[in-house]
TORRORO-205279 format. One record per residue: residue number from 0; chain; x, y, z of N, C-alpha, C, O in turn. Coordinates in nm, 2 decimals. Layout:
// residues N
ATOM   koldren   dokol      n_x      n_y      n_z     ca_x     ca_y     ca_z      c_x      c_y      c_z      o_x      o_y      o_z
ATOM       NUM       A        X        Y        Z        X        Y        Z        X        Y        Z        X        Y        Z
...
// end
This chain:
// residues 119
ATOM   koldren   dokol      n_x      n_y      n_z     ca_x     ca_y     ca_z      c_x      c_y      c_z      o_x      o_y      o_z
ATOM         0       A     0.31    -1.69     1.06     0.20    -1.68     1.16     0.09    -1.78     1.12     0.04    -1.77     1.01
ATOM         1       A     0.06    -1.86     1.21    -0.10    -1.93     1.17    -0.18    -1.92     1.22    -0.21    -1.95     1.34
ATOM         2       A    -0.26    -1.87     1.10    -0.39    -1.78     1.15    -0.55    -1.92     1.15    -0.59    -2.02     1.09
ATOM         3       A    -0.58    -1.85     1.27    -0.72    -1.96     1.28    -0.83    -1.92     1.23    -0.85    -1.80     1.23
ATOM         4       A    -0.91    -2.00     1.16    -1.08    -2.00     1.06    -1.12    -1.91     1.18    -1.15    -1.79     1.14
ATOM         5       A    -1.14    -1.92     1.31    -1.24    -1.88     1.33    -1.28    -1.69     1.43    -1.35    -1.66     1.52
ATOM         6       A    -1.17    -1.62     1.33    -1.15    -1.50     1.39    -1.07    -1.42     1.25    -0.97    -1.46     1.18
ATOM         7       A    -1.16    -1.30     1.23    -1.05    -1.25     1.10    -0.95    -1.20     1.10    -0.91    -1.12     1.18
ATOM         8       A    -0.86    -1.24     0.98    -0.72    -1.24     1.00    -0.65    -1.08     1.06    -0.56    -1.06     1.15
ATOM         9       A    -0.69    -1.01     1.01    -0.69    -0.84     1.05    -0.70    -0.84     1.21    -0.62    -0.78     1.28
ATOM        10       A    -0.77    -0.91     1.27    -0.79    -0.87     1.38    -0.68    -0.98     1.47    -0.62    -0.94     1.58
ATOM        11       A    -0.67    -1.07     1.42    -0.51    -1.16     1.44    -0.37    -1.07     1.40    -0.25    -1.09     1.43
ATOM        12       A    -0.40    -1.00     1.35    -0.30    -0.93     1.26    -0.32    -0.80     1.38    -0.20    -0.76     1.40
ATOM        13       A    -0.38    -0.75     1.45    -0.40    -0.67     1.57    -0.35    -0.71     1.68    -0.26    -0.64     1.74
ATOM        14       A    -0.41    -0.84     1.72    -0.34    -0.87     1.81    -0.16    -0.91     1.83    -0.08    -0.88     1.92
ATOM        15       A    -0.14    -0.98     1.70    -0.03    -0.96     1.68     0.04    -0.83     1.74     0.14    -0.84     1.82
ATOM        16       A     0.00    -0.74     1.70     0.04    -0.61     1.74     0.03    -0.58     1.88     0.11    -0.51     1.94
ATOM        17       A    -0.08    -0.65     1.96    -0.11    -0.57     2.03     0.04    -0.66     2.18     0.09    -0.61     2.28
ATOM        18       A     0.05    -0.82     2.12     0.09    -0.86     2.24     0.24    -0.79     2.20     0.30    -0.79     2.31
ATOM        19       A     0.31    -0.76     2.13     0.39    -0.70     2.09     0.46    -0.59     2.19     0.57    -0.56     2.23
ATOM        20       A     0.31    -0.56     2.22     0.32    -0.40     2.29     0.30    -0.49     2.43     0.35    -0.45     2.54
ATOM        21       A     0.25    -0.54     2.44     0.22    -0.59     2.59     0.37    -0.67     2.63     0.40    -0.67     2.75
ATOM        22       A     0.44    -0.73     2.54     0.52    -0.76     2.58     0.68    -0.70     2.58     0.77    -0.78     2.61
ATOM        23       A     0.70    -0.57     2.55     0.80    -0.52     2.56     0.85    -0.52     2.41     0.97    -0.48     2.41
ATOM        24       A     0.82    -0.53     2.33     0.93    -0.58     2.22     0.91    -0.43     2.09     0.99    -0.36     2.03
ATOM        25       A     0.73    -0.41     2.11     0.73    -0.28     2.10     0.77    -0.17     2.15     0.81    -0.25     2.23
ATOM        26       A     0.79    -0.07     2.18     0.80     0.07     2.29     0.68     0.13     2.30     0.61     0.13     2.20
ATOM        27       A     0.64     0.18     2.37     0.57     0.33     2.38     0.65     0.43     2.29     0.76     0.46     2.34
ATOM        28       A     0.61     0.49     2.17     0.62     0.58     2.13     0.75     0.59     2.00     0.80     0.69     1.95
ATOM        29       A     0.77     0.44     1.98     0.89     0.45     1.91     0.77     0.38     1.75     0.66     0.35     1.76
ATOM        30       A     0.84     0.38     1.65     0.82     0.37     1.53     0.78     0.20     1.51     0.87     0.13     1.56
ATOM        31       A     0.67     0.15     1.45     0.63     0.01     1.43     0.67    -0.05     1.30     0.68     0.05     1.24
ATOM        32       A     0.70    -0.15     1.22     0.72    -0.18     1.09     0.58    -0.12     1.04     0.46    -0.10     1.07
ATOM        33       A     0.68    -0.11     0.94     0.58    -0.04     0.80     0.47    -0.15     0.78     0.50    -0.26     0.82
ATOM        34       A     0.36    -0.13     0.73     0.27    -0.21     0.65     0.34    -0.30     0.53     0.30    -0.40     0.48
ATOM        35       A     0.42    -0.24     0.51     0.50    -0.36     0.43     0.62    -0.45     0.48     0.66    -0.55     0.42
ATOM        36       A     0.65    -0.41     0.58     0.76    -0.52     0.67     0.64    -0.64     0.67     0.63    -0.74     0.60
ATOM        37       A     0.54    -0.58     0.79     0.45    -0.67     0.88     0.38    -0.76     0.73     0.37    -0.88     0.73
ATOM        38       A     0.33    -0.67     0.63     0.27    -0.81     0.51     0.39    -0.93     0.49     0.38    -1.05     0.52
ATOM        39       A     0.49    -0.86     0.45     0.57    -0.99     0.45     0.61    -1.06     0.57     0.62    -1.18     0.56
ATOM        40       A     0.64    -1.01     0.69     0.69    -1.08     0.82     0.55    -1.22     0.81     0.56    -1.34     0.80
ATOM        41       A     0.41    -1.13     0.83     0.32    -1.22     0.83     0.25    -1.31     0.73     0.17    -1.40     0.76
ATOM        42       A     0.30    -1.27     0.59     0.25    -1.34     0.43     0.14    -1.35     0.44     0.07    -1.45     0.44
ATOM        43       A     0.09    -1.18     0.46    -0.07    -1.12     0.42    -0.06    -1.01     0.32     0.02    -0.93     0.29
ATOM        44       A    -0.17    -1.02     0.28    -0.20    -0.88     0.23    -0.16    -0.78     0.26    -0.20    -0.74     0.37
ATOM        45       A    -0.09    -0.69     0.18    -0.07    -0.52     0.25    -0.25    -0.45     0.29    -0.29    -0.37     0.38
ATOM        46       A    -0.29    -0.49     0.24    -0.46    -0.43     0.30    -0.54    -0.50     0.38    -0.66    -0.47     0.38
ATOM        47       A    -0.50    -0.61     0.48    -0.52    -0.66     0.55    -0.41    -0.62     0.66    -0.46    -0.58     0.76
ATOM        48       A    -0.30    -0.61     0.65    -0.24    -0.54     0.77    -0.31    -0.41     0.80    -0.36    -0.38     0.91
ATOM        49       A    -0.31    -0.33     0.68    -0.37    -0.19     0.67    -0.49    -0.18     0.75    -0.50    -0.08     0.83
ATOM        50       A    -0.57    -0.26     0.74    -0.69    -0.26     0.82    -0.67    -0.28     0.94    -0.72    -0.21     1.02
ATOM        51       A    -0.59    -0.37     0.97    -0.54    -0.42     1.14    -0.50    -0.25     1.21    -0.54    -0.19     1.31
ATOM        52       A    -0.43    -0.22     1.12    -0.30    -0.09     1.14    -0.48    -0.01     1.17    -0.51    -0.02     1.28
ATOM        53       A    -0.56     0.04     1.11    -0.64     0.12     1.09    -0.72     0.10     1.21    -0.73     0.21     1.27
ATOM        54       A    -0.80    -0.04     1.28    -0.82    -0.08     1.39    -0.72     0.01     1.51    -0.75     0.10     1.60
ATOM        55       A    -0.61    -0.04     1.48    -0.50     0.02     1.64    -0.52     0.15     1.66    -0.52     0.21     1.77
ATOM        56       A    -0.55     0.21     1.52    -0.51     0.36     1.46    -0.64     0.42     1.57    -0.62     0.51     1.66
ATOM        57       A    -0.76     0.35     1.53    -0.92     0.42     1.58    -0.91     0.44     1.75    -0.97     0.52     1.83
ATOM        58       A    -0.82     0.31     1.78    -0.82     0.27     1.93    -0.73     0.36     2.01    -0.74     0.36     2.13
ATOM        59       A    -0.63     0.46     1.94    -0.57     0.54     2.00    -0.44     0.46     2.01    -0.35     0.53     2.04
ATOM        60       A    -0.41     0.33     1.99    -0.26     0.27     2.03    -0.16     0.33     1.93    -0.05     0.36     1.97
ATOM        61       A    -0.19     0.35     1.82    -0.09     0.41     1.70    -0.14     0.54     1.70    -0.24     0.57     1.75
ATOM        62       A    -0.03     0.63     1.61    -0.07     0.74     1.54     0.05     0.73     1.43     0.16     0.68     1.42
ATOM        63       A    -0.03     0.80     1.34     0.04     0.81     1.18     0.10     0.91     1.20     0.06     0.99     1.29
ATOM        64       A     0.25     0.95     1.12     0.29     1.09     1.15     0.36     1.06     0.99     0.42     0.96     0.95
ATOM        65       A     0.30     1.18     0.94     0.30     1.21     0.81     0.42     1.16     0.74     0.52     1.23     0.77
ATOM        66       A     0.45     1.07     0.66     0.55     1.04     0.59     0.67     0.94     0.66     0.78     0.91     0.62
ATOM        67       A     0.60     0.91     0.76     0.73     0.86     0.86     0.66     0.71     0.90     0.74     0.63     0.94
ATOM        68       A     0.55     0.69     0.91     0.52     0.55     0.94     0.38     0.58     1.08     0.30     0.67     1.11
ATOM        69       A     0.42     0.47     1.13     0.30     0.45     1.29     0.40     0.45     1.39     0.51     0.40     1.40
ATOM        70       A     0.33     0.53     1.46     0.43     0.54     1.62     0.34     0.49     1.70     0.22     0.54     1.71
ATOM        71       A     0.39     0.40     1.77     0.26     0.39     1.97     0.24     0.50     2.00     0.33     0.58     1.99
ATOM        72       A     0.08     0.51     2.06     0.10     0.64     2.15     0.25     0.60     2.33     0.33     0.51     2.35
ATOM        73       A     0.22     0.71     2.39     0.30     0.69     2.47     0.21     0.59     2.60     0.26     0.53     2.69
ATOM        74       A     0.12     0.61     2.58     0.08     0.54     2.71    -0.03     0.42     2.60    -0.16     0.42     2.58
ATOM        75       A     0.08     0.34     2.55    -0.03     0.25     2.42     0.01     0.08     2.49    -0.03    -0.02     2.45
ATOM        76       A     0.11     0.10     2.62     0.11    -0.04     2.69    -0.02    -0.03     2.76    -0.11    -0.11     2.73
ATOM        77       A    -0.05     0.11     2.88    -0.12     0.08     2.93    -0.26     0.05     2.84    -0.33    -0.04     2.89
ATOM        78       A    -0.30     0.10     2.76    -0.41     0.14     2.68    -0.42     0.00     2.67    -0.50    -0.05     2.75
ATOM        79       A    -0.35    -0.11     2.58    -0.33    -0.24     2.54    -0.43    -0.26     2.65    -0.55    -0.25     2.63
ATOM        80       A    -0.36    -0.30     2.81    -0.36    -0.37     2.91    -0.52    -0.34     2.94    -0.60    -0.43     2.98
ATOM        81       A    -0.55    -0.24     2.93    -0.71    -0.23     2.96    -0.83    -0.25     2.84    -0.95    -0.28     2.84
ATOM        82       A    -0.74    -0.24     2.75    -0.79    -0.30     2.63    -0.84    -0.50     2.66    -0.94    -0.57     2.68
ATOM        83       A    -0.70    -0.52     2.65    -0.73    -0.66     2.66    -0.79    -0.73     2.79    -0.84    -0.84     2.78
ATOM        84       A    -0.78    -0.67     2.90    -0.87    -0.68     3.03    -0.98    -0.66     3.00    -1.03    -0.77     3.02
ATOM        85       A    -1.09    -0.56     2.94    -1.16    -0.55     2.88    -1.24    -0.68     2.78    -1.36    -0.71     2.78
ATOM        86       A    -1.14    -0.71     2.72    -1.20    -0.85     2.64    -1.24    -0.93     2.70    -1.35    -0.97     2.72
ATOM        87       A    -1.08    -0.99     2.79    -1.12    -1.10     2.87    -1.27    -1.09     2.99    -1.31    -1.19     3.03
ATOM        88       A    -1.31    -1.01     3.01    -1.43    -1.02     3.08    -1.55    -0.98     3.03    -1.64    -0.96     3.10
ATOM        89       A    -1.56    -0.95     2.90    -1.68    -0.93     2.77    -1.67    -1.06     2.70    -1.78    -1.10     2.66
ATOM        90       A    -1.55    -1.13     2.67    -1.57    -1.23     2.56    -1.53    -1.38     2.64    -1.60    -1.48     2.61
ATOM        91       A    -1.43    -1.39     2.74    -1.34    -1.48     2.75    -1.43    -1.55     2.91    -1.45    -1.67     2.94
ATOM        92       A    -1.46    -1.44     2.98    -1.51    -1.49     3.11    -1.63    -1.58     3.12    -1.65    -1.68     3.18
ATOM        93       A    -1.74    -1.48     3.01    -1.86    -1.54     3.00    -1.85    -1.73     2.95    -1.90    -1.84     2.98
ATOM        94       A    -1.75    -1.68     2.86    -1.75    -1.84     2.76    -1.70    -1.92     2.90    -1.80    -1.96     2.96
ATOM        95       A    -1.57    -1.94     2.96    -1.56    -1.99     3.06    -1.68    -2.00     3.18    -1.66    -2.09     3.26
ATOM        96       A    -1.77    -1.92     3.20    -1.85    -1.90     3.32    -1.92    -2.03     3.24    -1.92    -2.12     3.32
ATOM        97       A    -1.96    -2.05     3.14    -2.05    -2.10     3.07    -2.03    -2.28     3.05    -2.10    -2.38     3.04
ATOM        98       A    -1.90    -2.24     3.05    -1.84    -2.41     3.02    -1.83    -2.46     3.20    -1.85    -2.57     3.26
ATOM        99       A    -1.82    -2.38     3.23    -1.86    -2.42     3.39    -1.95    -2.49     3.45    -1.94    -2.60     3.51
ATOM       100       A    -2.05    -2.42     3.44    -2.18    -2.47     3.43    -2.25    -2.59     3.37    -2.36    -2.63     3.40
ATOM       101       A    -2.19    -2.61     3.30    -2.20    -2.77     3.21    -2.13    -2.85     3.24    -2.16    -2.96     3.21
ATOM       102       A    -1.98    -2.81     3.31    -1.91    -2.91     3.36    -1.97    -2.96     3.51    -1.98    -3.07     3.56
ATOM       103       A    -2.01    -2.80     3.57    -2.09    -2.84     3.71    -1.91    -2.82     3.80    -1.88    -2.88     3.90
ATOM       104       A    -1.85    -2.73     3.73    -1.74    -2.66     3.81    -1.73    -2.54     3.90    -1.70    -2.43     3.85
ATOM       105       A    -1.75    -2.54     4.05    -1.78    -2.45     4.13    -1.68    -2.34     4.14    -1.57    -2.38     4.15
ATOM       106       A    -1.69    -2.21     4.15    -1.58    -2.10     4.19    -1.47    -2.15     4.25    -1.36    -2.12     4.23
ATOM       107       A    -1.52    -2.25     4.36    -1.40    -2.31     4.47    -1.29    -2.39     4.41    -1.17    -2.39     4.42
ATOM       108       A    -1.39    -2.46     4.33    -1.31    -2.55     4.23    -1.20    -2.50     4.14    -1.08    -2.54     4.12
ATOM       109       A    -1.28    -2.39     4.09    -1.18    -2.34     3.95    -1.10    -2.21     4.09    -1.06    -2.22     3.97
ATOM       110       A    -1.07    -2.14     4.17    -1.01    -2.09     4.25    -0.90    -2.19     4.27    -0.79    -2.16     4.22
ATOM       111       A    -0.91    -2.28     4.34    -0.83    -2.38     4.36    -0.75    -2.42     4.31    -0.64    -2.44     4.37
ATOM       112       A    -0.78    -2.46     4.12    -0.72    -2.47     4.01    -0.61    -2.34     3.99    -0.49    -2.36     3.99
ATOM       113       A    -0.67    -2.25     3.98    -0.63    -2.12     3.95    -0.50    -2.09     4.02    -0.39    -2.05     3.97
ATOM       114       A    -0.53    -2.12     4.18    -0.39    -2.10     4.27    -0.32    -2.21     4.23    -0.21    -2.16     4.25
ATOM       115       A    -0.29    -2.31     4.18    -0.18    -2.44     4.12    -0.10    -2.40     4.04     0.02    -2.40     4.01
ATOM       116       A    -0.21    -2.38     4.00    -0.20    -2.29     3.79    -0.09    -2.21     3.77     0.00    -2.24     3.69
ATOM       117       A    -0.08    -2.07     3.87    -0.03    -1.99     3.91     0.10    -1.99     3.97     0.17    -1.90     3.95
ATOM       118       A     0.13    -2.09     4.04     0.20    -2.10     4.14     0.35    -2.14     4.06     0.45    -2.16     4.13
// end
């Protein structure tokens, strides 16, 4: 995985996780690699996954079950999806609203775009 300067790796190390789950490859409710698969899959630290894992853990998407590893909750796609919906219009929209405005790019404009984009 290569990780970018400008976001901490833990929280790359989350997402990792998270598109995982968004993308099917995880389950709802089934068992995740250990903190020691994911250090080596990703050639991090076991306490930098651990913290990622600890993130998911607070967010409700994992639970620990004693001796056995991390499981998704059962509804940890949907959770994801409003999770990361959530970002994108706290972190992702504003920055874009922003670069807009300096380009002097109107809603119509980027609408327009958007329908191509899509298509």
């Amino acid at each position: 995985m290569d990780f970018k300067p400008d976001k901490p790796i833990y929280q790359q190390i989350a997402d990792f996780c998270l598109n995982n789950i968004l993308s099917g490859k995880w389950q709802p409710g089934e068992k995740i690699p250990s903190v020691r698969e994911l250090s080596a899959q990703l050639a991090v630290n076991t306490h930098t996954v651990l913290k990622a894992l600890e993130y998911l853990q607070q967010a409700a998407i994992i639970a620990p079950k004693r001796g056995m590893g991390f499981y998704l909750a059962d509804d940890a796609r949907e959770m994801v999806n409003r999770h990361r919906r959530q970002q994108f219009f706290d972190e992702t929209l504003p920055t874009l609203v922003s670069e807009m405005k300096i380009l002097g790019i109107t809603p119509d404009e980027l609408l327009s775009h958007l329908k191509q984009a899509m298509l």
